[in-house]
N, C-alpha and C positions, 0 to 999 in steps of 0.2 A: 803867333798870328799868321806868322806864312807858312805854317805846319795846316792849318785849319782851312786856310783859304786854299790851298791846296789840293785838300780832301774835297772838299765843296767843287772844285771844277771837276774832278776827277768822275766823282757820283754823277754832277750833272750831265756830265761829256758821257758817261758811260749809259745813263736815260735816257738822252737823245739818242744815242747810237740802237742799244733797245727798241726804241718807238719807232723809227726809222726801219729797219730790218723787220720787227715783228707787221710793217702794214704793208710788206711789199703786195704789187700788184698781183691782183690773180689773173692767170692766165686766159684767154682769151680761147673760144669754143676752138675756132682755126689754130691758135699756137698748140690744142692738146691733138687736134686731130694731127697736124703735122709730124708732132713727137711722136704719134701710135705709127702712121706708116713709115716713118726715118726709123722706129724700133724695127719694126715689120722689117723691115729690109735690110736690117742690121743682124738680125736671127737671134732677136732678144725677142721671145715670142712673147712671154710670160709679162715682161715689161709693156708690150703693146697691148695685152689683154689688160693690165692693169690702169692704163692710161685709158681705153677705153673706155672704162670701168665708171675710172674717173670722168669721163664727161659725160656719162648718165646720171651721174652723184652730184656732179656742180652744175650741170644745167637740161635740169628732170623735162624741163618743157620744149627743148630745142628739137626742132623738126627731123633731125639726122640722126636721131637715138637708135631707130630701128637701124640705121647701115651701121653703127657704129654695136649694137650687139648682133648684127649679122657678119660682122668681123669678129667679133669674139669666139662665135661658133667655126668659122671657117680657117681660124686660128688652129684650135682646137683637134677639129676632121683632118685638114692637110697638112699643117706642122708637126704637133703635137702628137697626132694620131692617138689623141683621147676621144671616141665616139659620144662615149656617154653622156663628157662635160658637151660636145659639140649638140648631141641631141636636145638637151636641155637650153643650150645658149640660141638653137634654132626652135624647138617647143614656147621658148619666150614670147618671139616674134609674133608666133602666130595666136598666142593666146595675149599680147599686147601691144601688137601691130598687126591686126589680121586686115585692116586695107590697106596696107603698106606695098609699095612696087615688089618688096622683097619677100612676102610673104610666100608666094610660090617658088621662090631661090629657094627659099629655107622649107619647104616642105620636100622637096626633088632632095637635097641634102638629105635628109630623115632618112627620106626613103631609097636610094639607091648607096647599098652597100659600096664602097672605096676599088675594092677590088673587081667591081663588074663593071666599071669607068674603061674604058679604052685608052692603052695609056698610047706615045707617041710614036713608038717603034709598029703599032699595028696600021 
């Protein structure tokens, strides 16, 4: 009997713990944006493009989508110095935020190659 009833709290306890852990809270727009620029400035690029990512995934309708794939392009261009990915991550923008503030960031990006930028020593 105390072999059984044993067993019995065991599974239970181990359900609960399960149902518990598997409804944790989902993160909140501000807690992923925070985690992209604390990535950002960690030089986990790939992490903050990813988190990004993620808040166009978990919150398609939120007003900030365009800064947040206008960071993924400028990830891309200045960290990464992937143009291509950068091209496309700013061709987004403007074919799905073309009256977005940033839409002219992200075309100037397109269009002026990296190396004819002015850098700080000039």
């Amino acid at each position: 009997m105390f072999f059984k009833r044993s067993i019995f709290l065991f599974v239970t306890f181990t359900l609960v713990l399960g149902l518990v852990f598997s409804c944790a809270k989902k993160k909140t727009v501000q807690e992923l944006y925070s985690e992209a620029e604390t990535a950002q400035r960690m030089g986990e690029y790939r992490r903050a493009i990813s988190v990004y990512e993620q808040i166009m995934k978990d919150y398609p309708d939120d007003e900030r989508n365009d800064k947040a794939q206008f960071m993924i392009g400028f990830i891309y261009s200045e960290y990464l110095e992937d143009q291509g990915k950068a091209r496309e991550a700013f061709q987004k923008i403007l074919d799905d935020y073309p009256e977005s503030d940033l839409a002219d960031d992200a075309r100037f990006m397109m269009e002026t190659p990296l190396d004819s930028l002015p850098t700080l020593e000039e």
